[in-house]
N, C-alpha and C positions, 0 to 999 in steps of 0.2 A: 504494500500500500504506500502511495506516495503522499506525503500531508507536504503542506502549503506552511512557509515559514514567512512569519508576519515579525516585525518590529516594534515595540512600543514607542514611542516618542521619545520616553528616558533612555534607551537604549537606542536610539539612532541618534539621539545628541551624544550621547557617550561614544558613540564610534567615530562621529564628525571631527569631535574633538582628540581622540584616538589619532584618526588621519589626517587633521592640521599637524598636533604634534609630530609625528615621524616625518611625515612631507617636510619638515621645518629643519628638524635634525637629523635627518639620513633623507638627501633628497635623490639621491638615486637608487639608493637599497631599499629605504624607507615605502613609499610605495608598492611596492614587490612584495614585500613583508605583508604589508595589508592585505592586498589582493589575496596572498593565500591563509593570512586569517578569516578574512569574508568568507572565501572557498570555504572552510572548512566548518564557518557556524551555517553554511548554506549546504552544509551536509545532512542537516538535522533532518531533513524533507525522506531522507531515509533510516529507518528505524534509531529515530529519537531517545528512545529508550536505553542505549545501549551505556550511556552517559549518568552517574552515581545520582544517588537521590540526597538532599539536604534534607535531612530531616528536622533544624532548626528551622527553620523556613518553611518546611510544609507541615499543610493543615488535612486536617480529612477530606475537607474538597478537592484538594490539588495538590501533586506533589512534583516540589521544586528539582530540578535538576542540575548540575553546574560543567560546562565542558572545558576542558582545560587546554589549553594553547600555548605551548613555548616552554622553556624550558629554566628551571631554577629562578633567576632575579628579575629572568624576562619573560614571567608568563602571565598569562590575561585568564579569566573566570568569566564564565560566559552562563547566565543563570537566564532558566527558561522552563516554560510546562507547556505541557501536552493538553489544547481543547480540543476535544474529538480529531477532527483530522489537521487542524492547526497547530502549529509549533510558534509558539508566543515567547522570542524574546525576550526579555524582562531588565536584565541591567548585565551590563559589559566594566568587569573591574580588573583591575592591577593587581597582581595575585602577591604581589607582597604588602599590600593593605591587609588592615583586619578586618576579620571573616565580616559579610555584611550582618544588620538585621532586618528584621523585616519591611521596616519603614525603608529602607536601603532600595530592597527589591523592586517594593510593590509601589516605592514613591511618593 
């Protein structure tokens, strides 16, 4: 089954500004980089699920998920759930920040 991945507002400004910064500070790697972080939260569109569950974050309605991108100082948390056949971004964070809460998430 192929699900439709949708962005919330708070999470396409947090990429916007994701992609000022690197464009800013690696303007010729910096892009590149992006493009296959994109690529890969635009993977979700196939089995979504395969990515761990937050269980501080989720409720019995919905359970939060977070994908992880890059590696040690330089990795991104990409926190998102499952509506039916939508994949609902939610907030794109800096993986060496502390862990979000839920105000974080849901905004």
């Amino acid at each position: 089954m192929a699900f439709r991945v949708e962005f919330t507002p708070r999470a396409r400004t947090d990429l916007d500004e994701l992609y000022n910064w690197v464009s800013e500070n690696a303007p010729y790697r910096g892009p590149l980089w992006f493009d296959r972080f994109e690529a890969t939260i635009l993977s979700l569109k196939t089995f979504p699920e395969r990515c761990s569950a937050v269980e501080s974050l989720s409720t019995s309605e919905h359970t939060i998920r977070q994908l992880v991108f890059g590696r040690k100082k330089h990795r991104y948390v990409v926190y998102y759930a499952v509506f039916g056949d939508v994949v609902r971004i939610l907030h794109v964070r800096h993986g060496v920040r502390k862990a979000p809460d839920r105000q974080d998430v849901f905004g």
